[in-house]
N, C-alpha and C positions, 0 to 999 in steps of 0.2 A: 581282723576287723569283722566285726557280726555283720550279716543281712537277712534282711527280710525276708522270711519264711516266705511260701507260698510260689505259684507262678509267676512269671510277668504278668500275664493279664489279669487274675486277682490281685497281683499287688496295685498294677493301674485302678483296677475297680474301687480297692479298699483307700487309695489315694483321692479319688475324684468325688466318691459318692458322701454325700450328708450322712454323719451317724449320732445316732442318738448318744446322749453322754452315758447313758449305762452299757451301751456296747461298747464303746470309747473306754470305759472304767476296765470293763471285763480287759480285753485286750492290754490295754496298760498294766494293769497287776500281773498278768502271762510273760510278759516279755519284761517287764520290770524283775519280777522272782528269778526269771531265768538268765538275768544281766546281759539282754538284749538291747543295749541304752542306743545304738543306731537306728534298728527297727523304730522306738521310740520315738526317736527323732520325726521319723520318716512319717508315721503315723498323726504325731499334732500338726503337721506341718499344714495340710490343708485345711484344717479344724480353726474352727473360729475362737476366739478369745474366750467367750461366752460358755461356750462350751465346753471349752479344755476345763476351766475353772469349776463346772459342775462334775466333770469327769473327775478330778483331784480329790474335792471334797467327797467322792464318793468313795476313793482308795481308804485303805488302811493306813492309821496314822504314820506309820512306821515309814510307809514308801510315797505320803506327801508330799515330804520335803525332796527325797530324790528325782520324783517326777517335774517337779519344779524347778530343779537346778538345773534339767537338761531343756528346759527353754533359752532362748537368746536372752539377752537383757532386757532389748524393751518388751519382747513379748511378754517377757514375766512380769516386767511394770503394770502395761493391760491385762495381764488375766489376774495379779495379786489382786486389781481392784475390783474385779467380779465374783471374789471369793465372800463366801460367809465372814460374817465376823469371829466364828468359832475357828474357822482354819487360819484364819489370817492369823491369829495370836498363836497357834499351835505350830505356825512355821518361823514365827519371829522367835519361839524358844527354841526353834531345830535348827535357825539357821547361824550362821557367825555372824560375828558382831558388825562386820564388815558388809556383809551383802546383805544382813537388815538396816544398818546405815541408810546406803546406794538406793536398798529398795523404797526405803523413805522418802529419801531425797527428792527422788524424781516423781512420784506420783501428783498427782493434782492437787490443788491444796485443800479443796473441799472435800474429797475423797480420804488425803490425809489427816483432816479433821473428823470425821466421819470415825475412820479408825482408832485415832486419841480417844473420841469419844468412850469407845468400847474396853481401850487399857488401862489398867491400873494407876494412880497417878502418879507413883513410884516411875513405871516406865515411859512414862510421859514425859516426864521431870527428864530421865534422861537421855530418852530421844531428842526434846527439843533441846538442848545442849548441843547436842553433837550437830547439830543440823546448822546448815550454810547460816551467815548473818540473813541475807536475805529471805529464804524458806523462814527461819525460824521466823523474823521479823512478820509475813505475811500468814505464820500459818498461829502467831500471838494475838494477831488482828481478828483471826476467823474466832480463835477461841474466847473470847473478850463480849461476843453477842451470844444475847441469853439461846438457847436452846431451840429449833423448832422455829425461830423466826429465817428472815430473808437472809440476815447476816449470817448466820450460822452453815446456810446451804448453800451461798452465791460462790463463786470460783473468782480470783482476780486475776486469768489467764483472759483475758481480751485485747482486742487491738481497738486503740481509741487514734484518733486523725486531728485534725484543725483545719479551722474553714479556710486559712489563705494556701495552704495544700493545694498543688495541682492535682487532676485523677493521676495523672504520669507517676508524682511521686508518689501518690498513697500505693498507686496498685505496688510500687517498687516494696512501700513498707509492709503492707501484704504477704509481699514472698517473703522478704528475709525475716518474719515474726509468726508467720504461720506455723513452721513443725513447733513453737513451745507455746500455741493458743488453743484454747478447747476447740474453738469454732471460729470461721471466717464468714460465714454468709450473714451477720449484722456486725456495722462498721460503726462507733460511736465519735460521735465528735465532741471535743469541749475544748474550753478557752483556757488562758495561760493562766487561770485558779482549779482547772481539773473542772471546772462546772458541765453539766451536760449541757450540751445547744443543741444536737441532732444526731440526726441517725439516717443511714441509708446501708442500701443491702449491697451486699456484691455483685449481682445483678447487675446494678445503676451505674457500680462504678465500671464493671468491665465495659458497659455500652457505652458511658459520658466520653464527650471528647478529651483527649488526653490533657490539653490545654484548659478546661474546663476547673474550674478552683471548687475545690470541696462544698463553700460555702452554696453555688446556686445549683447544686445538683441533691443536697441532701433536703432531707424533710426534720423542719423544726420541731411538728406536733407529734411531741417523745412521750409515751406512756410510760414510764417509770414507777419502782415502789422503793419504800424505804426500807433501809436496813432493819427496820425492829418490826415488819409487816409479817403478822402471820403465815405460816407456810402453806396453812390451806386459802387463805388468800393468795398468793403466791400462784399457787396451783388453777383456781379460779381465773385468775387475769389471762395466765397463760390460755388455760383453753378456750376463755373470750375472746381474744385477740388473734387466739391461731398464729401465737409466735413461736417460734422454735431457741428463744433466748430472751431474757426479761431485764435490762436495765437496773440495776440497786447504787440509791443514793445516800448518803447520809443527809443531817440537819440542815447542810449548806448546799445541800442541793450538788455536792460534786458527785461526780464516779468512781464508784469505790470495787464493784465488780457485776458481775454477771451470774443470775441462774439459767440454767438449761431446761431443756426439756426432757432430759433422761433424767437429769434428778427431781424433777415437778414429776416422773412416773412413778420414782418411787416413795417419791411423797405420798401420790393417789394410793399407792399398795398400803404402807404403813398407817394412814388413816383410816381407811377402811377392812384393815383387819382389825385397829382398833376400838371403830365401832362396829362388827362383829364379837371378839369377844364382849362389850357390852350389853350387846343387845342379848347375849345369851349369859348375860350374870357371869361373866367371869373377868379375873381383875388380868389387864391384858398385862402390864407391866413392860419391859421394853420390847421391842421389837424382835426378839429373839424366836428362837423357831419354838415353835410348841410342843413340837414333839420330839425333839432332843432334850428338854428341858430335867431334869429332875424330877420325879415321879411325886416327891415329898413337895416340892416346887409347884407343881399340878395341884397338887390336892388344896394346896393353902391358897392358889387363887383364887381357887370355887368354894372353898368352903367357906367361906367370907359371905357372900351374896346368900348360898346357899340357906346355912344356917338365920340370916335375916326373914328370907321366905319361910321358912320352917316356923319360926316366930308366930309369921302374919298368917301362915296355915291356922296355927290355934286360936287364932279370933273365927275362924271357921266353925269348927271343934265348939268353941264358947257358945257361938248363935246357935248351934244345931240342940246342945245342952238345953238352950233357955228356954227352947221352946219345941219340948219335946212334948208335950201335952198334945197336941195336932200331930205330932206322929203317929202318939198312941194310939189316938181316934182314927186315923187313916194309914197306914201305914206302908200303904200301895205308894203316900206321895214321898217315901224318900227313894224309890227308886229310880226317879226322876231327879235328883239334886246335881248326878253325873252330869246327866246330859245339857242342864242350862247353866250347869256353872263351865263346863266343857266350850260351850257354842260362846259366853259371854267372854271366855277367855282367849278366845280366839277370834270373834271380833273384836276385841281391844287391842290384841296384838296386831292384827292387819293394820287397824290405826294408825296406832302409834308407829310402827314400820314407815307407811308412807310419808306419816310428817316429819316422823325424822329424816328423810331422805329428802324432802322437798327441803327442809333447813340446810342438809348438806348441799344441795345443790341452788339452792336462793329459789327455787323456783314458787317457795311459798309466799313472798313478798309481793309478789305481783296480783295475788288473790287476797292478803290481808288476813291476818291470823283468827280476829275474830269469826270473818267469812271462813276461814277452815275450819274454826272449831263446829259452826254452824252445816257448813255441811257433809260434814261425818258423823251429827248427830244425824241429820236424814236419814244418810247412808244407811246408819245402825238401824233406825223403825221400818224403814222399806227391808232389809234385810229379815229383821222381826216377821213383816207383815210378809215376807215369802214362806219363812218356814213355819209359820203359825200350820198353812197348809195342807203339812208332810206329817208333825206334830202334834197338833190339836187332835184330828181322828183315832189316833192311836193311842193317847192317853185317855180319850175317853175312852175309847170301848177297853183298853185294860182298866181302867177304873170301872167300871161296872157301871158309870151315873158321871155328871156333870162336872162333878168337884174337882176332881184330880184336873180334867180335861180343861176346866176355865183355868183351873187355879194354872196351869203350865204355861197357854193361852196367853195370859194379861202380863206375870213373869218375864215369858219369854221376851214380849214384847218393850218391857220395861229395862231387862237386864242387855239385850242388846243395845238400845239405844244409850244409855248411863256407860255402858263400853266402849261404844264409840266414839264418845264425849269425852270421856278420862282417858281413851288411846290419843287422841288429839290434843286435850288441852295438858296433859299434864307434862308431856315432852315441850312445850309452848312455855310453859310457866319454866322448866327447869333454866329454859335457853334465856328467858328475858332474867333470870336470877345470876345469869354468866356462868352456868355451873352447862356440861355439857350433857344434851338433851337426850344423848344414848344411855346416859346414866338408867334414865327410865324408861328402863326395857321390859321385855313381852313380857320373861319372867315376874316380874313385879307388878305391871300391869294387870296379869294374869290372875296372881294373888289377891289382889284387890278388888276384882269385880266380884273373885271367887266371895271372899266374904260378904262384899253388897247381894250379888244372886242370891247368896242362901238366906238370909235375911227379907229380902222382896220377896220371894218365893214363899216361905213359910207363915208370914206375916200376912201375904198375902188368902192363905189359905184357910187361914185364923179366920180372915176377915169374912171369906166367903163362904164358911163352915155355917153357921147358925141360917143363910138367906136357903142352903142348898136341904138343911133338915125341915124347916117349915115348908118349902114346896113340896117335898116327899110324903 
């Protein structure tokens, strides 16, 4: 029989103490190579689910699968579903057919759908085959709602009641339905069509008198969404309400299942990575990691956006062509073209940043779009009207005279504000078109002022070229 290296009392330490999953990793691959699989044992034991699962994904593929077979069953059930999506497939091909069955079987049905989601349909086809009538029946139900909505994320692991229930019996049904329900602390009630009629916490029920009937101890006003309710709606409700489980009905208003609040978290993760990749021009595509991805796979998400900006750079290139006559006459003012198409691009982008964030979070509803768009154009001229300041001085004295100095002056002031108009309204316009408003990100915004700035600016210079040689 192998044991645990070390003393008694660093093995106590390395038993009781919190470790990080790359130390966790390290250790495991030591005693894994050296067919130490008791140590092993001894090691996850105290480790959380969450973390054994980072710890695996972090091994070599080779000794995944072995690290994983020397968990218990149901711990392996819990940590399979904390795994990446990339491990999980790579241990469904390492393991038998038998204990990827089992491990199917038993996991959650949201979870299990989750995972379908990620495999081939080939293995999908014939996992769900193999899988209980029931599981298959419930986990055909999950896959049937479009993508990204409630139906798609809700779990139909709940415990539902009825009002002529006493507390006595519900709390009985409680215990014997709990180990196969995601969650006990919201109790759903509905009538013999499955309708919802209420809700109370567990809480209410362990305090109500045991003789007390379901019906005068619960609460009828049920906040509920429906199965085709977007996920970031979804998401929304929950952290309005400060629930920790959200209700999902269908058309008829029955109970078809429940979301969580661990999975409304990682809903908030996967949407706001993916308007991150948006907001910086790149095409997010699924939720996979970014950096495991395909190097060829990198390149063709960015180069999509890229090459569009590159496009809208030469309408840059074009104004700068057209009216190069003012350059030639001054030519102190292209050294300035940097700096206000630089300043107009970056107040466009703060813009556009906050109102797409205030869309994501509703918080812009309450101020009214037009009043948004109104005042981030302020924003933009006060902005102007500070760095005129810092600005103005130093163009003129490197201009030798007026020209440079006003012409930078009136520009700045114009280029700013037109930025922070079109960082506002054009995220505004994308979202009332239904199209999603991170589409119109900094990057592009950036682009666009770049060509209005150089344009205002030059034009501008044009203008003030003939008033600045008659006072001379």
């Amino acid at each position: 029989m192998n044991e645990v290296t070390g003393t008694p009392a660093q093995t106590i330490a390395l038993v009781n103490r919190p470790q990080p999953a790359e130390l966790v990793a390290q250790e495991l691959e030591s005693m894994l190579a050296a067919g130490n699989y008791d140590a092993v044992k001894t090691l996850l034991q105290p480790v959380q689910p969450v973390d054994i699962a980072e710890a695996i994904g972090i091994l070599p593929l080779i000794l995944q699968a072995l690290a994983f077979r020397l968990l218990n069953k149901n711990e392996a059930i819990e940590v399979y579903e904390y795994l990446d999506a990339a491990v999980q497939q790579s241990l469904l091909d390492r393991l038998r057919s038998g204990e990827v069955l089992e491990l199917v079987e038993k996991m959650s049905p949201d979870d299990r759908v989750q995972l379908f989601d990620e495999l081939p349909a080939k293995v999908v086809r014939r996992l769900l085959a193999e899988l209980s009538p029931a599981e298959r029946r419930v986990t055909a139900q999950l896959l049937g709602y479009e993508q990204e909505t409630a139906g798609r994320l809700m779990t139909t692991e709940f415990i539902d009641l009825k009002e002529f229930q006493s507390a006595a019996q519900a709390l009985e049904i409680v215990r014997k339905r709990a180990p196969d329900t995601e969650t006990i602390y919201s109790l759903y009630v509905t009538d013999g069509q499955r309708h919802l009629t209420g809700i109370l916490s567990l809480r209410d029920l362990v305090t109500a008198d045991p003789d007390n009937c379901i019906g005068e101890v619960m609460t009828r006003d049920v906040v509920s969404i429906r199965t085709d309710t977007d996920q970031e709606e979804v998401a929304r409700a929950i952290q309005r309400y400060d629930f920790l489980a959200l209700p999902v009905v269908d058309r008829e208003q029955r109970l078809v299942g429940i979301v969580t609040v661990d999975d409304v978290i990682d809903v908030i993760e996967q949407e706001a990575t993916r308007d991150l990749y948006a907001a910086g021009a790149v095409q997010a595509g699924d939720e996979d990691d970014y950096f495991q991805s395909n190097l060829f796979v990198v390149a063709r998400r960015r180069v999509v956006w890229l090459a569009v900006l590159v496009v809208a750079n030469g309408f840059t290139t074009q104004v700068i062509a057209m009216n190069d006559a003012v350059l030639k006459q001054v030519v102190l003012l292209a050294a300035f073209i940097p700096l206000l198409i630089g300043t107009g691009g970056n107040v466009g982008a703060q813009s556009s940043t906050v109102v797409i964030r205030g869309l994501s979070t509703q918080r812009i509803q309450a101020l009214g779009r037009m009043k948004a768009i109104l005042r981030e154009a302020i924003a933009g001229a006060l902005l102007g009207l500070l760095m005129l300041a810092l600005v103005v001085p130093f163009a003129w004295w490197r201009g030798e005279g007026p020209l440079v100095g006003a012409a930078v002056g009136i520009s700045l002031m114009a280029i700013t504000t037109l930025a922070a108009t079109a960082g506002a309204a054009l995220p505004l316009l994308f979202d009332r078109m239904g199209l999603d408003p991170a589409l119109m990100s900094a990057p592009f915004i950036t682009t666009a002022t770049d060509v209005a700035g150089v344009l205002i600016y030059l034009k501008t210079a044009a203008w003030l070229l003939p008033y600045i040689e008659i006072s001379q």
